[in-house]
Every structure is written in structure tokens, then in C-alpha cells.
N, C-alpha and C positions, 0 to 999 in steps of 0.2 A: 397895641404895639407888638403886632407878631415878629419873626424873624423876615418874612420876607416883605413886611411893610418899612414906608420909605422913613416915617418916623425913628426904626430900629436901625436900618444900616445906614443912614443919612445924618441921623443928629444924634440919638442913645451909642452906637457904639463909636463913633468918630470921637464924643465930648470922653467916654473912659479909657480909649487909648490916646489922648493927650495928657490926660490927668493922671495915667498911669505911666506914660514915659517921662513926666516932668515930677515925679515922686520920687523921693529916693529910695534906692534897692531893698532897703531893713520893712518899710511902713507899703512898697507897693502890693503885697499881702490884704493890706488892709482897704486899699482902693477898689480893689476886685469884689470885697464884703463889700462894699457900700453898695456896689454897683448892684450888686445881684438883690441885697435886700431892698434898694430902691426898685430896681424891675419890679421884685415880687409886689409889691406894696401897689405898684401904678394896676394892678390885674387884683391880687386881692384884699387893698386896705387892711384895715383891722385883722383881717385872716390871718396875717403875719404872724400872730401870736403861737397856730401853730409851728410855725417853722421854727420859730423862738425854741418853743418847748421843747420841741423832738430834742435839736441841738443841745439844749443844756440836759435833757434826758441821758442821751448815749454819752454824753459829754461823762457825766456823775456814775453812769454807769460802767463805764471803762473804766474809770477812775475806782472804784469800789472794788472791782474785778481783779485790777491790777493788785490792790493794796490786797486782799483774800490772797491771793497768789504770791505776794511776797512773805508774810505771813505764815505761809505752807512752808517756803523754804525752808526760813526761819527755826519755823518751828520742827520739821523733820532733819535739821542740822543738830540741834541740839538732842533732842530723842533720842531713845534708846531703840536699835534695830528693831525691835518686837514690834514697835512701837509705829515706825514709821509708813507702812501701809495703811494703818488704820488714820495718822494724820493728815495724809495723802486724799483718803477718799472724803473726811469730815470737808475739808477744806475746796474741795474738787467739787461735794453737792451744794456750800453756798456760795460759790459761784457760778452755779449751773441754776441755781434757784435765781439770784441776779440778774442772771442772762434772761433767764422765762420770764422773770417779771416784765421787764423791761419789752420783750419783743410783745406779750401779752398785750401790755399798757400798747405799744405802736399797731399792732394789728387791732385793734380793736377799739381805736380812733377811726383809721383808714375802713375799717368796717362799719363802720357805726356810719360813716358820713357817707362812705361811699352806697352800701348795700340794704341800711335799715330800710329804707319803704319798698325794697324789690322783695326782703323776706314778710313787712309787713304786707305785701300785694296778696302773695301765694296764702300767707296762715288765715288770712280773711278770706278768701278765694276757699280754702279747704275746708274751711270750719262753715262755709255758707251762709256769709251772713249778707244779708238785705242789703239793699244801698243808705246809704248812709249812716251804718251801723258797722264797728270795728273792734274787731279781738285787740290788735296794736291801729291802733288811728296816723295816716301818714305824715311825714313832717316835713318844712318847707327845710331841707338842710341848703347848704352852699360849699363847696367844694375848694378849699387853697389852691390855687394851680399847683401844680407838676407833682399832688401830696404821693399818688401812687410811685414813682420817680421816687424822690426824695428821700420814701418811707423804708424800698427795698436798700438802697444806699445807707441808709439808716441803722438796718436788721445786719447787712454785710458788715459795716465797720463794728457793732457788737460782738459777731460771729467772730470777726477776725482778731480781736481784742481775746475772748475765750480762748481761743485757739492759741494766743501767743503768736501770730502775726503781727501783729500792732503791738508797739510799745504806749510809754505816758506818754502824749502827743498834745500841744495848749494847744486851748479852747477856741484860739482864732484858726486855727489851721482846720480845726472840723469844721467848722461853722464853716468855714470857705467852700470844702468840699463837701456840705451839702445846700451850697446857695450861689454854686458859681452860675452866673444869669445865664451864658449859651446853653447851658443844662439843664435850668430849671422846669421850665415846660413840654420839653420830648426827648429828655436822657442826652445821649447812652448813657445807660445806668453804670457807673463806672464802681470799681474796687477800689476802698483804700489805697491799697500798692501800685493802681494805676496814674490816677492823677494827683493826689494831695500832695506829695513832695514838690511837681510840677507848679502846681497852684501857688505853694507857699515860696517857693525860689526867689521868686521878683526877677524873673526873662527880663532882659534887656527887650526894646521893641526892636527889630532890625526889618531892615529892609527885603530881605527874601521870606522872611515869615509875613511880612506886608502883602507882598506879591503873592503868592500859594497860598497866604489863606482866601485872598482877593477872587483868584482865577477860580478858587473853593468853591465859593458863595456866588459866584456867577452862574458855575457850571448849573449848583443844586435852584439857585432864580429859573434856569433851561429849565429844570426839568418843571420845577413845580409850577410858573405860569403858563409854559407855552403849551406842555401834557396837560397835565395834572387840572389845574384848576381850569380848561377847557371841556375836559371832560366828562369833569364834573356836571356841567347841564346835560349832557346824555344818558349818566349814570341816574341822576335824577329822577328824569323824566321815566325809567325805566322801572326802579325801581317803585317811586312814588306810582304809579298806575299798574304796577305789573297783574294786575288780572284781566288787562285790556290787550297783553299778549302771551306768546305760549312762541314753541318752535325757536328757530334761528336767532328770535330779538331776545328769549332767557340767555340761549348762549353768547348772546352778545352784552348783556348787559354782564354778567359775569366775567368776561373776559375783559371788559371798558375799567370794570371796580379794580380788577387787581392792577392792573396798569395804572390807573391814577392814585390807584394805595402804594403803591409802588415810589413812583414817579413821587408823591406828594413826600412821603415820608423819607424817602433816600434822598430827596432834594433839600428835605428840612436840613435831614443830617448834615449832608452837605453845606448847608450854612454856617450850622451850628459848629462841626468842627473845622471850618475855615474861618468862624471867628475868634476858637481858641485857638488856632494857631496864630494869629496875628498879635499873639501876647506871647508867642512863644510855648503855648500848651499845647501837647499832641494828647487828645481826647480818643479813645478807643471806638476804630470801626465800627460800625451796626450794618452794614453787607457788602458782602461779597460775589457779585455776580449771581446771584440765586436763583435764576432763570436755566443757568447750568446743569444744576442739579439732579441727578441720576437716580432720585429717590425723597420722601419726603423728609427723612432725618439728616441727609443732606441741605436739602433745602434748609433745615431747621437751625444747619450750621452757618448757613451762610446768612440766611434772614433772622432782621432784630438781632445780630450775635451776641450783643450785651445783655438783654433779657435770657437769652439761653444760658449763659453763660453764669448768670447770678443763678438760676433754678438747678445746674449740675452742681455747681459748687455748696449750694446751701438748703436743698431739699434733695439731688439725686446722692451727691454723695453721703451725705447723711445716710439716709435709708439705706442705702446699700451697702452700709457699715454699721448699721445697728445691729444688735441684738437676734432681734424675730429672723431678721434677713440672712443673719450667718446660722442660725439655727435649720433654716431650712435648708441651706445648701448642703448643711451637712448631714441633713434628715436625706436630699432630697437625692443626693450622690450615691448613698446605700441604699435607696428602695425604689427611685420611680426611674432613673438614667439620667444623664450627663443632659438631651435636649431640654425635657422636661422642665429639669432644675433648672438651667439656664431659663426657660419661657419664662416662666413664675414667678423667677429673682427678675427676670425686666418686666412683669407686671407689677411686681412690688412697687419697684423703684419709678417708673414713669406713669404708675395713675394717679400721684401728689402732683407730680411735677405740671400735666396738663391740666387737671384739674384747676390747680393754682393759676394754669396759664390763660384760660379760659374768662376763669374770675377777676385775675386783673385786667384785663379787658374792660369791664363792667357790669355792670346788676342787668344783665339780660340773659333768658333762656339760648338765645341763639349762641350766646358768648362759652356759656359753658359744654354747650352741643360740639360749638369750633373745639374746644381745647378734646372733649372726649373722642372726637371724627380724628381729630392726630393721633391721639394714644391708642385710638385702635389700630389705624394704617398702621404706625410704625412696630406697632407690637408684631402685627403680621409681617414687617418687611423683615425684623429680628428672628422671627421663628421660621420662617422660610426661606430666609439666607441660604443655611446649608443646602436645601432645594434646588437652589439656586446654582447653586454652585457644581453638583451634582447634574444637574440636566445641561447645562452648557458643555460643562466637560461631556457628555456622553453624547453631545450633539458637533461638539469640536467646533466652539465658537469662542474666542479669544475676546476676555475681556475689553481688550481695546476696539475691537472692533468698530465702523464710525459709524456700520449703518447700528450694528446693536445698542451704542450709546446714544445715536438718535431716537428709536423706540424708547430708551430709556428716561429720555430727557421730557417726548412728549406723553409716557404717562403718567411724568410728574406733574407736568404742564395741567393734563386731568384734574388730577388730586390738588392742586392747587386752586383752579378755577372754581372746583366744585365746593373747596373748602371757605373762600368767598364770598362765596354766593349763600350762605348760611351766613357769610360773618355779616355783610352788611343789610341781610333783611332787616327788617324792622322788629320783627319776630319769629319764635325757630317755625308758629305755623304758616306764617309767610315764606319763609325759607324752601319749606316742604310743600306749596301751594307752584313755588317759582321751580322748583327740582322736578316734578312730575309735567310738569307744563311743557319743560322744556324738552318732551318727547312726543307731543304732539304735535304734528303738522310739521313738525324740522324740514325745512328743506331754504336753500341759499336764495332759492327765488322771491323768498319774502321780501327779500331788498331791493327784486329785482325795478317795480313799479315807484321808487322815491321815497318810499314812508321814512326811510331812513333821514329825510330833509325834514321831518315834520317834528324830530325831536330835541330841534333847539339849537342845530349845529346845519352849520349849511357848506357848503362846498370846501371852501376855504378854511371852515374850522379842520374837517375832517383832514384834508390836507398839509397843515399843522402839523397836527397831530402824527399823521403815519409819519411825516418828512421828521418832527422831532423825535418817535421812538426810534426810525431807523438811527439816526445818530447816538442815540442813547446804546443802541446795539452795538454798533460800529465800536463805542468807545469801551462795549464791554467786554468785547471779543480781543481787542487791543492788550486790556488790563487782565482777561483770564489767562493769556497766552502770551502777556509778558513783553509781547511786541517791542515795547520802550525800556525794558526793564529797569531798573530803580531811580535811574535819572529823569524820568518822564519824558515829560514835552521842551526841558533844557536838552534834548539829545536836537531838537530841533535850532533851524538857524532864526535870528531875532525876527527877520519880515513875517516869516510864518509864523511864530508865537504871536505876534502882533496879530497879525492878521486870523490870526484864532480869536483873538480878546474882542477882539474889534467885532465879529461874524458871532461871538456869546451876546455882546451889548446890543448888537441892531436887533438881531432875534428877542430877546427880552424887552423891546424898547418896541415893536411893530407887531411880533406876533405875541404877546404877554395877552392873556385874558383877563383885563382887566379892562373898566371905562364903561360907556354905552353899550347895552346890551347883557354886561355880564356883571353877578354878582358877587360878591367880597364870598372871594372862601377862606374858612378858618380852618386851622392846620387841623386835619384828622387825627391824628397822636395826643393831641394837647389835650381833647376831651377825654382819653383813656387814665 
């Protein structure tokens, strides 16, 4: 029962917002729980148990934290001046020992399940042993849905509990915000402070959150049946044989993957929060026009923004407020210069962060290549800035410029495609089998003799296709540039809204890749 199957928008969420608008205001909190832990339970039965545990985990653990911290006051109200520094720090390291524990105990479930036989693969692989002979022997594990999701959701509401963000908060109000169902299997990985107040309110259902979340989950159906899961047999077929091409068809199938990674994943979103809004929840974006993009750390703003978003708040700014990190700068200020120090402190601070980003991904070499190929780019686009900045002025070319921002856009468009193409080989020496290939023989004429009909997609798929991302474009150039501005498509009169709804449903309903021919694709994101 995915988001874009008929079982989830047809009978699953139609049967919780009845049963949520005919509950009263106090207890609709708790119909939202049911919903999401019966979701979870239909995808992973018994599994539940984790989700259980987490919850009552951070649950006890806030709670511990809290009470250590009231305790401090306490006890540094009474105390003698001398005295109260030294209470301050006793009190400060066992709840900073609580906090470790606790995130310790959660990384290292999500580790254990998720990465044990990709390190068991490698230590057997190094230590050379025989077939059928193992240093760690591998283990058939089984995965909770959405546990990566859940886990970072998990580790933030600790963090923010620490921090004195979060107050006492009961036990149904977490548990909601880490098992609300649109969330559970591909985020946005949300903040405490973004949605759980939402969550727990009990929204009335109204009629215009009906409507906009509706037009939501329509738009994100465009994109993901009529691209996305189209596409998907050419990516395929592409990447599944890619030793059987080289040239034009590598850069093609790289450029087909981001587009349906694109297309797949923004359309998800798109379901997902046009079906918290039909309860009245506004769940935080995950992109913003990212094709825009002027740079990869741009890109990195606008794509997955919730996953970026948890890595600056709970790994970049960390680091770059600890200890080592302020130490250098002030090492790094008196003896090597102001760029230097600067390079250094964003090498500190962004080789966790992609690392981590890599990783959560999955237990594959390619995945951790992906997150290390960002944190180089962007290391270089930070230390080259000033460069940057310097050679335009001395060349008297104005940042705005349209053709300079063009150049700009497409060698992100590069670094994107390129970064792809490693993400979804099979393996990083696949990756690098498909990256060197694709300078062999390049030329457009490869397409010219049909082969391109032979991969699964014939006239009218590809047709589809360019006719759906051109609209996908149109609507993005619309929404960068504000076109509608914050009224949307109400600035429009009702026959053309209508006749928008109308021209989303028949395209979903004729050219949706689903039926004869094509097979069930399962949301990309959901396996990460």
C-alpha cells in the first residue's frame, strides 16, 4: 500500500479522515496514532516493535534529561557561588552521558540492521577468506520501514530536549510525531518544532485543506506515473546492461535517472504533504526548484531540504562549535591566514556531514563515493568563492547576468548528472565502468538509427515523457519566479482551475505507466 497506490488514496486515507473528522477535537491526536501504527504494521507486522521502542526510548530519555536539568537549577539556587559552576558542569555531563546513550542505543540498531552484512561483506573480502568461510557470517536482517526516517526524527527530538528546545511533552504527542503514516516511509524528516504542535492540535478537516491537499497528490500522481515510473524501463534497461553501451546512451541513461529520481521522489513528497494538509498539517518542504541551482551547495539547499536541514542543525553546527574546531580557528587566524582557516574549518565541519549522507543512503560503496564526490565539489566551490569573485569583477561581469547564470546552472546540471550516475549503479565499479564509457564514441548519432526504441519505451512513451517534464518545467519557472505569488492558482478564474484538475486526472488516468506492459514501481526513497 504505497502512497501512489489505489488501496492508500482510495480506501487508507479516505476511511482516517472520516474517522478523524467525526472524533472529537481532545482524542483526534489519537486517531492519527492509530493510523500511522496500523500503516506501519500492514508493511512491517511484528517490526513494529522497533518503532515501539525508539518512542518509549526518547520518550524516558527526555524525560531523564528534563528531570537532570531541573535538579541543576535546583541545586545551583541553593549553592554557594563557589560552588555553582562546579554544579552546573556535574549536572551538564549526566545529561550529556543520557543524551550518548540514548543516540548510541538508536545508531546502532539502525546500524546493525541496516549496514551489518555490507561491513560483514568488506572484513571477509579483506581478511581473504575462501568461499564459504567467514570472519562475521552474513545475516538474513529485515528492515522496519521508514527506520532511517524515523531514527533521524528520533536523534533531533533528543538533541532538541538537550538543548532545552523541547520542553515535558506526553508520550502520545511523540509517538504521533514519529509514526504520523504520510511520513513514515519517505519523510521529510521533520523537527520537533515543525510539526508536533500541528499533529497534536486536532485541525478541524475543512474544505480548502480538502481541496490543496487534493490538487497536492494529483500534481505529485503527474509527476510520479506519467515521468517517473515511465522511465523507469529505460533507466533500467540502461543501467541493467550498461556494458553493452558506452557514448551518448551513459549520458543518457544518467540524465533519464535524475529525472525519474527527481520526478519519483518530489512527486512522492508531493502526495505525502498534500495528505497532511487534508488534516490540516503543513509538513515541511523537501525542494525547491533544484534544477535552478547555480552551484552544488545550492542544489543541496533546495534538494531533500529536510535531510540537509537535520545534518546542519545536528552534525554541521555541532562540529563547528566544538572545541577542536574553535581551536583551530584561533590557531589558524595567527599562523596560516584568514582563507586557509576558513578551507579547513569547512573541511572539518562538511566531511561528517556527507559522510553521514552517503551512509544513510545505504550499505553500498557507490553511496558513500555519492556523499564523498559532494563534499569535495562543495569544498572546492567554498574555497574558490573568493576566485570567483575576483575574476568576474576583473572581467566586469555582473552576477546577474542571464547568460552567466546560464553557464552556471548547466555546470551544475554536470555535477548533478555525474553525481547520479554513481548514485544509482549497482556498484561504485560499475559507476566507474559507466563514467569512462561515456567518453567513448559520444556522439548524438547514436540515436540517430532507432536503438533508442529498443529499450523498452517506444514513441509515445518518450512522448509522455518530454510533453510531462516540459510541464513540470513550466510549473517550475512559474513557482521560482513567483509568477502567482502566494495565492497560487486561486489568482485563477474557477473554469480554468477546473479545467486544470480535470487535464491532472485524464493525464494520470491515460498516460499513467501502469497496466499492460509496465511494471509496479516501488517508491525509490522508501528503500533508503
Amino acid at each position: 500500500m504505497a502512497y501512489h497506490e489505489a488501496a492508500y488514496l482510495l480506501v487508507f486515507l479516505p476511511i482516517v479522515l472520516i474517522a478523524y473528522h467525526f472524533t472529537a477535537k481532545k482524542f483526534k491526536w489519537f486517531v492519527l496514532l492509530l493510523a500511522g501504527y496500523a500503516f506501519f504494521f500492514l508493511f512491517s507486522k511484528k517490526l513494529i516493535v522497533f518503532l515501539f521502542a525508539t518512542t518509549l526510548l526518547v520518550f524516558v530519555g527526555g524525560r531523564i534529561i528534563l528531570k537532570i536539568k531541573e535538579k541543576s537549577k535546583i541545586a545551583c539556587e541553593t549553592a554557594q557561588p563557589s560552588d555553582i559552576k562546579r554544579l552546573k558542569k556535574k549536572y551538564a555531563n549526566y545529561s550529556k552521558c543520557v543524551l550518548v546513550l540514548v543516540i548510541i542505543i538508536l545508531v546502532a540498531t539502525l546500524g546493525y540492521l541496516k549496514y551489518y552484512n555490507f561491513f560483514a561483506e568488506n572484513i571477509n573480502a579483506l581478511a581473504g577468506m575462501p568461499e564459504g568461510q567467514f570472519v562475521l557470517a552474513p545475516k538474513h536482517l529485515i528492515l522496519p520501514i521508514g527506520i532511517s526516517f524515523y531514527t533521524l526524527q528520533a536523534i533531533g527530538y533528543m538533541v532538541d530536549v538537550y538543548w532545552e528546545k523541547v520542553g515535558r511533552e506526553p508520550l502520545g504527542k511523540v509517538a504521533l510525531f514519529l509514526a504520523f503514516f504520510p511520513q513514515i516511509m519517505e519523510g521529510p524528516i521533520s523537527l520537533y518544532s515543525q510539526t508536533a504542535d500541528q499533529l497534536y492540535a486536532g485541525n478541524p478537516v475543512k474544505w480548502e485543506n480538502l481541496k490543496s491537499g487534493a490538487l497536492r497528490i494529483l500534481w505529485g500522481l503527474f509527476k510520479k506515473m506519467v515521468i517517473a515510473d515511465r522511465l523507469n524501463i529505460l533507466v533500467s534497461a540502461l543501467y541493467d546492461n550498461y556494458s553493452q553501451f558506452n557514448g551518448a546512451f551513459i549520458a543518457l541513461a544518467a540524465i533519464s535517472y535524475t529525472v525519474q529520481l527527481y520526478m519519483e521522489f518530489s512527486g512522492c513528497m508531493d502526495i505525502i504533504i498534500g495528505s497532511g494538509r487534508m488534516f490540516g498539517i503543513n509538513l515541511p518542504e523537501n525542494f525547491r526548484q533544484p534544477f535552478f541551482s547555480k552551484g552544488a551547495s545550492e542544489f543541496w539547499r533546495r534538494w531533500h531540504i529536510t535531510l540537509g536541514v537535520w545534518f546542519k542543525t545536528y552534525i554541521f553546527y555541532p562540529v563547528s562549535m566544538s572545541k577542536a574546531c574553535k581551536k583551530w580557528n584561533k590557531f589558524g587566524k595567527k599562523h596560516v591566514g584568514k582563507w586557509l582557516t576558513m578551507f579547513v574549518s569547512s573541511a572539518i565541519c562538511l566531511f561528517p556531514v556527507w559522510i553521514c549522507n552517503g551512509l544513510w543512503h545505504g550499505a553500498k560503496w557507490s553511496y558513500i563515493f555519492y556523499g564523498i564526490y559532494y563534499f569535495v565539489i562543495i569544498l572546492l566551490e567554498v574555497g574558490l568563492e573568493p576566485v570567483r569573485k575576483k575574476v568576474i569583477n576583473a572581467l566586469h561581469i555582473a552576477d546577474t547576468a542571464v547568460w552567466y547564470n546560464v553557464v552556471r546552472v548547466a555546470k551544475t546540471w554536470i555535477i548533478i548528472f555525474v553525481g547520479e550516475l554513481f548514485f544509482r549503479a549497482d556498484t561504485l565499479t560499475a559507476g566507474f565502468e559507466m563514467f569512462k564509457s561515456m567518453f567513448r564514441g559520444f556522439s548524438f548519432s547514436q540515436f540517430a538509427n532507432g536503438a533508442l526504441l529498443n529499450l523498452g519505451m517506444d514513441k509515445a512513451d518518450f512522448l509522455a515523457v518530454i510533453a510531462g517534464c516540459i510541464v513540470v518545467a513550466i510549473v517550475g519557472v512559474i513557482n521560482e519566479k513567483k509568477l502567482l505569488g502566494k495565492v497560487g492558482m486561486a489568482r485563477f478564474k474557477m473554469p480554468i482551475r477546473w479545467a486544470i484538475y480535470y487535464a491532472l486526472i485524464v493525464a494520470i488516468v491515460i498516460m499513467g505507466a501502469y497496466g499492460d506492459g509496465y511494471n509496479k514501481v516501488d517508491m525509490i526513497y522508501a528503500g533508503f
